[in-house]
mmCIF file as gemmi writes it, N, C-alpha and C atoms, coordinates in Angstrom:
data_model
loop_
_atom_site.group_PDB
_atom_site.id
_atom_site.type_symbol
_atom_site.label_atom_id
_atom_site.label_alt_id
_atom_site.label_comp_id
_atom_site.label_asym_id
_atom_site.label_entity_id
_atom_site.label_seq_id
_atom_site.pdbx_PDB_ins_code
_atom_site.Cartn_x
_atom_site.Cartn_y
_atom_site.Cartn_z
_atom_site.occupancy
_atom_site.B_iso_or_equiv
_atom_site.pdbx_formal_charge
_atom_site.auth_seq_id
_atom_site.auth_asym_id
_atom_site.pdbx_PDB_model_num
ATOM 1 N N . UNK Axp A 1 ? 177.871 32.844 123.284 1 0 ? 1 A 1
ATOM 2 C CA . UNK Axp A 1 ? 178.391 33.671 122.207 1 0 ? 1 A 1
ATOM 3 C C . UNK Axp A 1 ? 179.756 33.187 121.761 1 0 ? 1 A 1
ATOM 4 N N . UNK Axp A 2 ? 180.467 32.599 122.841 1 0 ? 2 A 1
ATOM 5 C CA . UNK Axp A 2 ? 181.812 32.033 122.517 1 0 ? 2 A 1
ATOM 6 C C . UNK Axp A 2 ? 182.067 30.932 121.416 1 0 ? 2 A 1
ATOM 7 N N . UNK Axp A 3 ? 180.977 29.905 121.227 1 0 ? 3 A 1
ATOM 8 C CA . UNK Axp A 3 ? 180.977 28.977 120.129 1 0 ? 3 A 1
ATOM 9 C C . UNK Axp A 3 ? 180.446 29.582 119.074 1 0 ? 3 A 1
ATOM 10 N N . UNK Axp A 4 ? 179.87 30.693 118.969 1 0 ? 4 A 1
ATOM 11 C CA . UNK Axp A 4 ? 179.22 30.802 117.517 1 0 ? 4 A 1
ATOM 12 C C . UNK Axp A 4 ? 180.016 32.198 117.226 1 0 ? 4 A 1
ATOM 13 N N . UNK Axp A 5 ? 180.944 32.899 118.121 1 0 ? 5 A 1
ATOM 14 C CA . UNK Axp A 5 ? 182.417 33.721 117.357 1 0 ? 5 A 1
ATOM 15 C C . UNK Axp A 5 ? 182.891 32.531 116.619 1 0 ? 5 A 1
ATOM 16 N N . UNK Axp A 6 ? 183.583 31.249 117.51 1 0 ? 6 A 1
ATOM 17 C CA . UNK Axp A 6 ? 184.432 30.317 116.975 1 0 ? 6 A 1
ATOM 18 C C . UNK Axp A 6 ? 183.77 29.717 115.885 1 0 ? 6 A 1
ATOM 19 N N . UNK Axp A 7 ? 182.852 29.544 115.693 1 0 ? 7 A 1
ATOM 20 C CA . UNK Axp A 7 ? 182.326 29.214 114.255 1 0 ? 7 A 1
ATOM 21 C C . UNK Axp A 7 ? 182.193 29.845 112.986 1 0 ? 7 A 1
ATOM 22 N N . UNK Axp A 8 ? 182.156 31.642 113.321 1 0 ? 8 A 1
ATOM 23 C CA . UNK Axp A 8 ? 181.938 32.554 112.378 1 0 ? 8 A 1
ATOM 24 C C . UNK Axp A 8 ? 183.318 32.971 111.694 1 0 ? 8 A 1
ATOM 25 N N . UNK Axp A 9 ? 184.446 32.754 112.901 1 0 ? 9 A 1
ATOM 26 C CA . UNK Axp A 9 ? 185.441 32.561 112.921 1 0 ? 9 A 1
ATOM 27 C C . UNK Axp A 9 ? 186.084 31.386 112.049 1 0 ? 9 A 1
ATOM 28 N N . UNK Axp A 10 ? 185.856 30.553 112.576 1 0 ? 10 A 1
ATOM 29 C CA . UNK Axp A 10 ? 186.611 28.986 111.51 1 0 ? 10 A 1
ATOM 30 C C . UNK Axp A 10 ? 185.861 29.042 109.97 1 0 ? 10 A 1
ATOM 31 N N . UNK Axp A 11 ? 185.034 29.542 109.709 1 0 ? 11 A 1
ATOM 32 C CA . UNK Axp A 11 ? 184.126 29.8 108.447 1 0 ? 11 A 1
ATOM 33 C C . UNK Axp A 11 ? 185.201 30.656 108.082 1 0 ? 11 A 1
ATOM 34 N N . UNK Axp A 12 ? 185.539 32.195 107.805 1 0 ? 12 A 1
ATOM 35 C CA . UNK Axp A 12 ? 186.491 32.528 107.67 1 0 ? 12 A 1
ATOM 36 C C . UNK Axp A 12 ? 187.843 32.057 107.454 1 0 ? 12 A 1
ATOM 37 N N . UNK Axp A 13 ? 188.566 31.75 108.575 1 0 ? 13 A 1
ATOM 38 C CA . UNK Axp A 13 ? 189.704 30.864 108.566 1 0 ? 13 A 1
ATOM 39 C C . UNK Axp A 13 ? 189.639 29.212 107.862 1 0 ? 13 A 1
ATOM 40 N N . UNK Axp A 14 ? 188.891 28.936 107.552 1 0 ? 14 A 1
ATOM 41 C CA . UNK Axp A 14 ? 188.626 27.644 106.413 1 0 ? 14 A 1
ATOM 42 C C . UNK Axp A 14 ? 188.805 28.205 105.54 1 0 ? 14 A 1
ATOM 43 N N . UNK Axp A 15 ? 188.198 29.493 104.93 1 0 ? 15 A 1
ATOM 44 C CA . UNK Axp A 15 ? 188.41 30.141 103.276 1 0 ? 15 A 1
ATOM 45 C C . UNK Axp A 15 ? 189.609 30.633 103.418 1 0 ? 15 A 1
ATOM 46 N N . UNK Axp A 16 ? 190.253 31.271 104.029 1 0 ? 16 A 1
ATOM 47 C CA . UNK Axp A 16 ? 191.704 32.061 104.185 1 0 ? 16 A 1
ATOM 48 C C . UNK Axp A 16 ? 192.281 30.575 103.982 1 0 ? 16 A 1
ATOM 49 N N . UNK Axp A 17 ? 192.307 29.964 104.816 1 0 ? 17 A 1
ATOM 50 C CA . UNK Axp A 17 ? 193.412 29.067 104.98 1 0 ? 17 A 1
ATOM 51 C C . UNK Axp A 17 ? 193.642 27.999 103.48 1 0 ? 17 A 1
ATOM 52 N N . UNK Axp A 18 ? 192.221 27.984 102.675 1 0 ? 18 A 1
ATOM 53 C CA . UNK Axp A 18 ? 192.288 27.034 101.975 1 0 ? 18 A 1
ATOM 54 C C . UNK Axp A 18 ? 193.043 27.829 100.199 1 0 ? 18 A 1
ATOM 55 N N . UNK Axp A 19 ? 193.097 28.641 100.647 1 0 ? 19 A 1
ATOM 56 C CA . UNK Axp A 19 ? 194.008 29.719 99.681 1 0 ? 19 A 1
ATOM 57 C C . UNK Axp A 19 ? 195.331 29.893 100.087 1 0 ? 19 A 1
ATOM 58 N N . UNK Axp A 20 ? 195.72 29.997 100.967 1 0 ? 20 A 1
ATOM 59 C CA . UNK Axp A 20 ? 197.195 29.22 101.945 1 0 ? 20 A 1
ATOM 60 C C . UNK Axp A 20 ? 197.487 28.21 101.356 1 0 ? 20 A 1
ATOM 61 N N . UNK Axp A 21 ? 196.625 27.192 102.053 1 0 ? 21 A 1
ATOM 62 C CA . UNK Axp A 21 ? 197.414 25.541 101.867 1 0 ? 21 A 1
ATOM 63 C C . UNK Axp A 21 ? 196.876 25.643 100.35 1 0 ? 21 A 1
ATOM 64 N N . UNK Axp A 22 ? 197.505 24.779 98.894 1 0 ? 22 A 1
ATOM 65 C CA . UNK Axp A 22 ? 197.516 24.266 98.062 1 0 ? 22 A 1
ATOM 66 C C . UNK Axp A 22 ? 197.611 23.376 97.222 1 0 ? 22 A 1
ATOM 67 N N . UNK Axp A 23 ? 197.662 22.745 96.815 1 0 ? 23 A 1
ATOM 68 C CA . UNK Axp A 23 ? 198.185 21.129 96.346 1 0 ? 23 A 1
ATOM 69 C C . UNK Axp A 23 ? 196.992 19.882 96.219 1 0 ? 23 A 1
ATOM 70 N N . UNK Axp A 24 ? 197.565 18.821 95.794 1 0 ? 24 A 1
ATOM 71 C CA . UNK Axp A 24 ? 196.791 17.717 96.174 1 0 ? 24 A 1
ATOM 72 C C . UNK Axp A 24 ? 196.652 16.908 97.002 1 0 ? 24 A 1
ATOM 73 N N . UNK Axp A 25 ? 195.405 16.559 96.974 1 0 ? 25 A 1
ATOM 74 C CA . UNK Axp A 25 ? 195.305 15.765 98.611 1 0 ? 25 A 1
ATOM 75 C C . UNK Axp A 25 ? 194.414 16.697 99.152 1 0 ? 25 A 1
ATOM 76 N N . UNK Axp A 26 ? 194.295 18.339 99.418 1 0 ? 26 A 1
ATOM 77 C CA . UNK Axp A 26 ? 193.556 19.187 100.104 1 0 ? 26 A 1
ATOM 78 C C . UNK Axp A 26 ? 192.062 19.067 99.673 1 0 ? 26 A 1
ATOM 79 N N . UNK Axp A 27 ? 191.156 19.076 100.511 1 0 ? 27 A 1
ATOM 80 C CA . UNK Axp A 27 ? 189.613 19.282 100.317 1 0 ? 27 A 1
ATOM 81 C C . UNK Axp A 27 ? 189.62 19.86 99.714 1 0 ? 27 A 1
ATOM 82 N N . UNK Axp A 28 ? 188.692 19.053 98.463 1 0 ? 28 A 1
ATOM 83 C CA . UNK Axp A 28 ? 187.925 20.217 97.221 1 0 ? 28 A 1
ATOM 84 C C . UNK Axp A 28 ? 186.576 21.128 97.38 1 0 ? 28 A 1
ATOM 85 N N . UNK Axp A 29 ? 185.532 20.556 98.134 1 0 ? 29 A 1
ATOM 86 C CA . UNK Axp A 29 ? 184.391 21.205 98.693 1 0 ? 29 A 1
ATOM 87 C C . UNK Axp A 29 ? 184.526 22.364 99.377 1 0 ? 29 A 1
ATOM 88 N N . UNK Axp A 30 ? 183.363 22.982 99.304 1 0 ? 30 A 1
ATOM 89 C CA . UNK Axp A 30 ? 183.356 24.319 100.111 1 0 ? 30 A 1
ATOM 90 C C . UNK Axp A 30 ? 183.009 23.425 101.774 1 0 ? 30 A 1
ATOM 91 N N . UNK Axp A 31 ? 182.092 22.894 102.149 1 0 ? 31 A 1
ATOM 92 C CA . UNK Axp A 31 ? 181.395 22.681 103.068 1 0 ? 31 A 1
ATOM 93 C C . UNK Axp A 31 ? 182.3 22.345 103.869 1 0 ? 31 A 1
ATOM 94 N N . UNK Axp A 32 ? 183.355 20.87 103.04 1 0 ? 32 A 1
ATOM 95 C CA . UNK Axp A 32 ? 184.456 20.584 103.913 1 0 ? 32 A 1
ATOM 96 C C . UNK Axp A 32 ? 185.467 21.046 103.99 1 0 ? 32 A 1
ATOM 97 N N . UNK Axp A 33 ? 186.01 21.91 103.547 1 0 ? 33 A 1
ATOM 98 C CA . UNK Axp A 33 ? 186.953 23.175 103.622 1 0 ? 33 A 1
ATOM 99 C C . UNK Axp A 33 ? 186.689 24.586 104.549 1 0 ? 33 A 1
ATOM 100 N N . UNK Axp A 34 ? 185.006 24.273 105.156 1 0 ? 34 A 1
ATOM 101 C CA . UNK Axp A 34 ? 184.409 25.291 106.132 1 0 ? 34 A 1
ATOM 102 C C . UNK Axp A 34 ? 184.552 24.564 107.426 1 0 ? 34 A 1
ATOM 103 N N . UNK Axp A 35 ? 184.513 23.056 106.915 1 0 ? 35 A 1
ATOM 104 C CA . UNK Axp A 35 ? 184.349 22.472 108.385 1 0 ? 35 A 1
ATOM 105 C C . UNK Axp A 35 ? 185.67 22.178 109.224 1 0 ? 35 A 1
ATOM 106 N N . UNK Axp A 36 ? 186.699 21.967 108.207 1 0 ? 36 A 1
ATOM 107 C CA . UNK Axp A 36 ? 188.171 22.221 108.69 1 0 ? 36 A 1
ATOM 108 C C . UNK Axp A 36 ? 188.834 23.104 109.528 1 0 ? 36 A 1
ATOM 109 N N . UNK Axp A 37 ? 188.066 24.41 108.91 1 0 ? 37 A 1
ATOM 110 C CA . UNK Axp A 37 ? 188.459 25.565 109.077 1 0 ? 37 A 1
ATOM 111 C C . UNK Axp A 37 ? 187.544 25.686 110.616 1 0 ? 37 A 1
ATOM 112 N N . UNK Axp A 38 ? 186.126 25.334 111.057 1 0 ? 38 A 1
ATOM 113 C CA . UNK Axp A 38 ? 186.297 25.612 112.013 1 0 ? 38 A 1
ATOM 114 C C . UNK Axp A 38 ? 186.643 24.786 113.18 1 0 ? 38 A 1
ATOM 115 N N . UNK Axp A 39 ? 187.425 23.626 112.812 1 0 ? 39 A 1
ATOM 116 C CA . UNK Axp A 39 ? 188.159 22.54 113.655 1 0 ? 39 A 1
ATOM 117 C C . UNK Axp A 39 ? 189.255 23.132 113.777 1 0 ? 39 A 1
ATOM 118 N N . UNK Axp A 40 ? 189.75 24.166 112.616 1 0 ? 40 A 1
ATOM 119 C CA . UNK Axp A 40 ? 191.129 24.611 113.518 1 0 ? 40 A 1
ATOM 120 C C . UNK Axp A 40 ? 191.147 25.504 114.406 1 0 ? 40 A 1
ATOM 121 N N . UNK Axp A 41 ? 189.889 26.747 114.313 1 0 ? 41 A 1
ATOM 122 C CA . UNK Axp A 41 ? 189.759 27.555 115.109 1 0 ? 41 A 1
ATOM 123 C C . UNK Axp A 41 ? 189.134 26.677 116.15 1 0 ? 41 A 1
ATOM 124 N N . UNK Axp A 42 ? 188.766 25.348 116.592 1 0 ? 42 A 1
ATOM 125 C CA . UNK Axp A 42 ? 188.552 25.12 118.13 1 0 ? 42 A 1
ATOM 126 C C . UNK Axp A 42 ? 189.935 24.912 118.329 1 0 ? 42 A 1
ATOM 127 N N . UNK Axp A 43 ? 190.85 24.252 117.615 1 0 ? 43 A 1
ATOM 128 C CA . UNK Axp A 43 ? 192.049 23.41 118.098 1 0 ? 43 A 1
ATOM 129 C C . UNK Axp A 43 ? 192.801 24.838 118.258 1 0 ? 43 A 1
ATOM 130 N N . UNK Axp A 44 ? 192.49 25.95 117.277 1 0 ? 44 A 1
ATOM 131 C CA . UNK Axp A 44 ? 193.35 27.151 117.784 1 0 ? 44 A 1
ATOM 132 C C . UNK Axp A 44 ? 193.26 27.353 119.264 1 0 ? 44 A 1
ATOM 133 N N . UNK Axp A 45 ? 191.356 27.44 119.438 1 0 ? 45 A 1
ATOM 134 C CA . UNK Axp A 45 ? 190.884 28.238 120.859 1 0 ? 45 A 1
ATOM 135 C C . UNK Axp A 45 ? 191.649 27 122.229 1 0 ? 45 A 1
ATOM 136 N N . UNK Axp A 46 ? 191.853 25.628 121.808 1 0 ? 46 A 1
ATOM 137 C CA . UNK Axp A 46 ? 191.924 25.237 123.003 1 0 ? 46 A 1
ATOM 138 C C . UNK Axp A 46 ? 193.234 25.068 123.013 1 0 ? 46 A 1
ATOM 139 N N . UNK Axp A 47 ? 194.357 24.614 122.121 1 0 ? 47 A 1
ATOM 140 C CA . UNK Axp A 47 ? 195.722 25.324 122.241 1 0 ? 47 A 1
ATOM 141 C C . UNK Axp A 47 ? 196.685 26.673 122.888 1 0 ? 47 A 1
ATOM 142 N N . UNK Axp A 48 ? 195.289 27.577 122.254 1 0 ? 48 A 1
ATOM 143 C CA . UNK Axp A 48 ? 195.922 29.138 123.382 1 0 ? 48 A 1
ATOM 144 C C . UNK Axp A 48 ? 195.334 29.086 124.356 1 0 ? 48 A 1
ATOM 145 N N . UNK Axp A 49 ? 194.285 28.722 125.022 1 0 ? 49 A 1
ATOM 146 C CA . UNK Axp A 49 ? 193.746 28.343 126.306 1 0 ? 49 A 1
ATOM 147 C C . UNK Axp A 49 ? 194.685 27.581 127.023 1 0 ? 49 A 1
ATOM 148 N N . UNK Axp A 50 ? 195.198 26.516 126.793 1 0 ? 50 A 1
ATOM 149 C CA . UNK Axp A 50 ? 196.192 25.511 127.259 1 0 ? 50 A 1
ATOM 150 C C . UNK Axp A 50 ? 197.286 26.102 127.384 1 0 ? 50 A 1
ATOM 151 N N . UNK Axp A 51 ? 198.09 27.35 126.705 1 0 ? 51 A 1
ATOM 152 C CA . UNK Axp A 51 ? 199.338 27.919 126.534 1 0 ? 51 A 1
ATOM 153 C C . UNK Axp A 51 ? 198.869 29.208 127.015 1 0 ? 51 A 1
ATOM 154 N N . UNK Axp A 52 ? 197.736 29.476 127.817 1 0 ? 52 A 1
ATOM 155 C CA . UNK Axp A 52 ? 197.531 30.845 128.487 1 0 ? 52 A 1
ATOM 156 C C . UNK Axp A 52 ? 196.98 31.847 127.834 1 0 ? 52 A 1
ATOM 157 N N . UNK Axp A 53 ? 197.169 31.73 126.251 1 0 ? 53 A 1
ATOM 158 C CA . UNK Axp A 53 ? 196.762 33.053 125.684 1 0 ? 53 A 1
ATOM 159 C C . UNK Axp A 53 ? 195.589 33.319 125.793 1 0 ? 53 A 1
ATOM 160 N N . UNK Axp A 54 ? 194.411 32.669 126.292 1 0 ? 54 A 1
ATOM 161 C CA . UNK Axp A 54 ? 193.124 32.961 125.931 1 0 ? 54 A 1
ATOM 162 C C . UNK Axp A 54 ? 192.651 33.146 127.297 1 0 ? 54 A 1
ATOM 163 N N . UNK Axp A 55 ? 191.748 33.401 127.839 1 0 ? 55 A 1
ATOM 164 C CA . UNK Axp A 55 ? 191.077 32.848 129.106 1 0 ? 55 A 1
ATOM 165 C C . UNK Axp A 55 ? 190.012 31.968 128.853 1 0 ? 55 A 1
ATOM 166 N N . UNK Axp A 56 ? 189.66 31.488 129.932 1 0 ? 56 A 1
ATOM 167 C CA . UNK Axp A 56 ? 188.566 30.24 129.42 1 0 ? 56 A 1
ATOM 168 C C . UNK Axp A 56 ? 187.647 30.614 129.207 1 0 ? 56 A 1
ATOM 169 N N . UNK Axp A 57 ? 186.937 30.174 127.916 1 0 ? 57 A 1
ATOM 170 C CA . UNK Axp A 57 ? 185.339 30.76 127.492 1 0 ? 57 A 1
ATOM 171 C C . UNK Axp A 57 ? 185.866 31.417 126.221 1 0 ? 57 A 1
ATOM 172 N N . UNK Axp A 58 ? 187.439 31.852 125.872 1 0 ? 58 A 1
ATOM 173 C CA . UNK Axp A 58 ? 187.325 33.359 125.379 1 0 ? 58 A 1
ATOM 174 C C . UNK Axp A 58 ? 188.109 31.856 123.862 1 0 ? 58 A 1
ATOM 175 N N . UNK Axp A 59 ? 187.357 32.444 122.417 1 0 ? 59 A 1
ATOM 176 C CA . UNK Axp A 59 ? 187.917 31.766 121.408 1 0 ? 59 A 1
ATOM 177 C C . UNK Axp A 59 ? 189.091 32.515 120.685 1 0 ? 59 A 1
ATOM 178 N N . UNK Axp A 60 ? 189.498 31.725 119.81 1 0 ? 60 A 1
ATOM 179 C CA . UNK Axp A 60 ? 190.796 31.936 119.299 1 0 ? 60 A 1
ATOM 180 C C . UNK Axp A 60 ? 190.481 33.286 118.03 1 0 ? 60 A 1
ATOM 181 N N . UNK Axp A 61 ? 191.445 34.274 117.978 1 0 ? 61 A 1
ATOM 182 C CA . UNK Axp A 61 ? 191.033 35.489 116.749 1 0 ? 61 A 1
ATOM 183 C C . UNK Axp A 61 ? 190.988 34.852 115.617 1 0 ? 61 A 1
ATOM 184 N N . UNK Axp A 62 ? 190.954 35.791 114.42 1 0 ? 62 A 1
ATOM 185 C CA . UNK Axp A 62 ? 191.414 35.211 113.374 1 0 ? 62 A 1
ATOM 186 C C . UNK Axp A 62 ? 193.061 34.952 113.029 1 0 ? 62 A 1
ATOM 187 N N . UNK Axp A 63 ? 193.666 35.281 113.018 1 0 ? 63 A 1
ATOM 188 C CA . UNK Axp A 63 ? 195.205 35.216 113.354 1 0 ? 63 A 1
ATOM 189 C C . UNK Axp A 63 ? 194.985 33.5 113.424 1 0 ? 63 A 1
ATOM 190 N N . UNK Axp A 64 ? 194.811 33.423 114.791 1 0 ? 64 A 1
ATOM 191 C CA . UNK Axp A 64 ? 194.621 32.071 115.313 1 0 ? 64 A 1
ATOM 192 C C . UNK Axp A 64 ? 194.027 30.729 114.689 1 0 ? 64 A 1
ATOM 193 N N . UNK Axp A 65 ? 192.76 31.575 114.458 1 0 ? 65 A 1
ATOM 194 C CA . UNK Axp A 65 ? 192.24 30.49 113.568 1 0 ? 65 A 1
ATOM 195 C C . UNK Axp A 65 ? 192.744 30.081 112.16 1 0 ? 65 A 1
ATOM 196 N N . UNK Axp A 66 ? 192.873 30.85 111.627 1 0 ? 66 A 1
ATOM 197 C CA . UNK Axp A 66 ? 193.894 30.35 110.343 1 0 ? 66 A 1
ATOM 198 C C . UNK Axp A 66 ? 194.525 29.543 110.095 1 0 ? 66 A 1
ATOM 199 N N . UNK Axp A 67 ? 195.542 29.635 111.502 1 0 ? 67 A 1
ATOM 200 C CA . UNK Axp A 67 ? 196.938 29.116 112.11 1 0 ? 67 A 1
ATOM 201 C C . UNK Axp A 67 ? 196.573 28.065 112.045 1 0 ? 67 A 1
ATOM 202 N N . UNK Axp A 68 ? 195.46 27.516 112.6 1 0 ? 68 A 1
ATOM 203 C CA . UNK Axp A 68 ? 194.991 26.346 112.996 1 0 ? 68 A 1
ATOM 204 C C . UNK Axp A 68 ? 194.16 25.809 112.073 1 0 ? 68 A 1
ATOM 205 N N . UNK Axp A 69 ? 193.599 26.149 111.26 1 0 ? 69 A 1
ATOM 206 C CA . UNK Axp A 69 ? 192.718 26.012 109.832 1 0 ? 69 A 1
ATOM 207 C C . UNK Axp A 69 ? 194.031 25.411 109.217 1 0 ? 69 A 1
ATOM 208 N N . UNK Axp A 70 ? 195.138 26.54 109.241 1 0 ? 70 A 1
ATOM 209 C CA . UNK Axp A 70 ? 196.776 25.659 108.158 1 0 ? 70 A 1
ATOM 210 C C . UNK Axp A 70 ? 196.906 24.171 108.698 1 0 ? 70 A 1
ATOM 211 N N . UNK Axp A 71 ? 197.151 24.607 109.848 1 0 ? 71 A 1
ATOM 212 C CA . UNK Axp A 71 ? 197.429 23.02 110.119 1 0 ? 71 A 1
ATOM 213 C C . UNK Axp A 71 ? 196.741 21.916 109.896 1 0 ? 71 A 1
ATOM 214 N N . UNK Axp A 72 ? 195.287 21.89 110.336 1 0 ? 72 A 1
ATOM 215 C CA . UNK Axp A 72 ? 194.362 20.812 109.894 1 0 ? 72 A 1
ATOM 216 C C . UNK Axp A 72 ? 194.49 20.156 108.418 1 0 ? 72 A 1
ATOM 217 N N . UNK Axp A 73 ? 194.704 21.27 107.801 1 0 ? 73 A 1
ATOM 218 C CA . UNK Axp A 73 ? 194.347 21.202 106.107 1 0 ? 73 A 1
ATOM 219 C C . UNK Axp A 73 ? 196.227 20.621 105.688 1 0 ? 73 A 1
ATOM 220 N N . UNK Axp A 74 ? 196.91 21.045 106.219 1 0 ? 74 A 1
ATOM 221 C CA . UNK Axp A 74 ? 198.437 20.006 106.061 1 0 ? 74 A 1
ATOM 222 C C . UNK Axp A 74 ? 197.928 18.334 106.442 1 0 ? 74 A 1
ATOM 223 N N . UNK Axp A 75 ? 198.036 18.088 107.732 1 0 ? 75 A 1
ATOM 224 C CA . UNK Axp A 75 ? 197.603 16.944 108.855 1 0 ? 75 A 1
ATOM 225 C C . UNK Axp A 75 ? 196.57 16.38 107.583 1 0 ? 75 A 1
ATOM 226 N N . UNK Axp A 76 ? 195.821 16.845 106.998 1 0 ? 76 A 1
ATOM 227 C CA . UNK Axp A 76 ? 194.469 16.455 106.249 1 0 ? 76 A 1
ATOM 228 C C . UNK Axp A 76 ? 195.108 15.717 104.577 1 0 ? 76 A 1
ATOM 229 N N . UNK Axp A 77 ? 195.943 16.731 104.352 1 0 ? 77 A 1
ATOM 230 C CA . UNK Axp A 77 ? 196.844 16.714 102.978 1 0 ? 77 A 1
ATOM 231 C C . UNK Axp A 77 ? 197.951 15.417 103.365 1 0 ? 77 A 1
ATOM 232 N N . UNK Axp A 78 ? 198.747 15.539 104.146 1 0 ? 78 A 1
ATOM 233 C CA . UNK Axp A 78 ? 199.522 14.448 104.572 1 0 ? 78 A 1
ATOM 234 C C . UNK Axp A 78 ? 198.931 13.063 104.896 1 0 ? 78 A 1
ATOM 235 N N . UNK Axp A 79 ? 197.904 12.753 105.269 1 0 ? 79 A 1
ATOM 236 C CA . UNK Axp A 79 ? 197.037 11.717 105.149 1 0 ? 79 A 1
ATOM 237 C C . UNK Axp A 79 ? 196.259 11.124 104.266 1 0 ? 79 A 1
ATOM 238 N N . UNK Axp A 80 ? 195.821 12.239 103.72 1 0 ? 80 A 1
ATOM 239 C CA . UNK Axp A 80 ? 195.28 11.922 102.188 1 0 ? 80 A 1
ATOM 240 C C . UNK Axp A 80 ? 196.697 11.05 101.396 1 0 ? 80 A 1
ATOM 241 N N . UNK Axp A 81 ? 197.892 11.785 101.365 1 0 ? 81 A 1
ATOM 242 C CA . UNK Axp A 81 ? 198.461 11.23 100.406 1 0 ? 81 A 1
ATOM 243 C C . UNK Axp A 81 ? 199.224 10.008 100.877 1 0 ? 81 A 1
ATOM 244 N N . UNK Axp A 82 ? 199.194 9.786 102.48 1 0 ? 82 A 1
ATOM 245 C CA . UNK Axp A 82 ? 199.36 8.632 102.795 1 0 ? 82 A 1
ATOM 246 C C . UNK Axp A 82 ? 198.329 7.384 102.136 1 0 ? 82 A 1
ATOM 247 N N . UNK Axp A 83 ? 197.218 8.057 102.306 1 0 ? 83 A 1
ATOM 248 C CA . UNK Axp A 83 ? 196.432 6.552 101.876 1 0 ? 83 A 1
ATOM 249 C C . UNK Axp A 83 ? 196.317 6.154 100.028 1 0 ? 83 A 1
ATOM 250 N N . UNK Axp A 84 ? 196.65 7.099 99.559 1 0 ? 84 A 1
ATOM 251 C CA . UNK Axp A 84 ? 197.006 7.636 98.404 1 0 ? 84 A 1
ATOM 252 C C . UNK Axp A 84 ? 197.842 6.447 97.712 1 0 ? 84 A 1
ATOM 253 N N . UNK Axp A 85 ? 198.941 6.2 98.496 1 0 ? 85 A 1
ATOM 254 C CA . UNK Axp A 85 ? 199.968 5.484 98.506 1 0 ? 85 A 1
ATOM 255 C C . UNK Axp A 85 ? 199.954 3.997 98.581 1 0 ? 85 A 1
């Protein structure tokens, strides 16, 4: 049940987040703007696991995932416009 919260989860936090982050360079697709989103909610879940907040097994909230949806989609944006360059 723990991977498919974190998935229902990063689905969510991919759409939140991609209304957050803005600009160019950011994924235009839905699909890959879902799939971001739930790479940040693992990188959320295994970040607060690693820093205690979670217990093991247990995935990251939405809060979390977001958090981590933002970041991917920066990291994602900052590279884009590296190669850009």
């Amino acid at each position: 049940m723990g991977i498919l919260w974190t998935l229902l989860i990063g689905f969510v936090a991919g759409l939140i987040a991609k209304f957050i982050v803005t600009g160019s360079g950011q994924p235009g697709g839905f699909v890959l703007t879902t799939i971001l989103g739930v790479v940040g909610a693992f990188v959320a879940s295994f970040l607060g696991q690693a820093l205690g907040w979670y217990q093991p097994g247990e995935g990251a909230g939405l809060i979390g995932a977001v958090v981590g949806a933002v970041i991917v989609l920066l990291v994602w944006g900052a590279i884009a416009r590296r190669r850009a360059v």
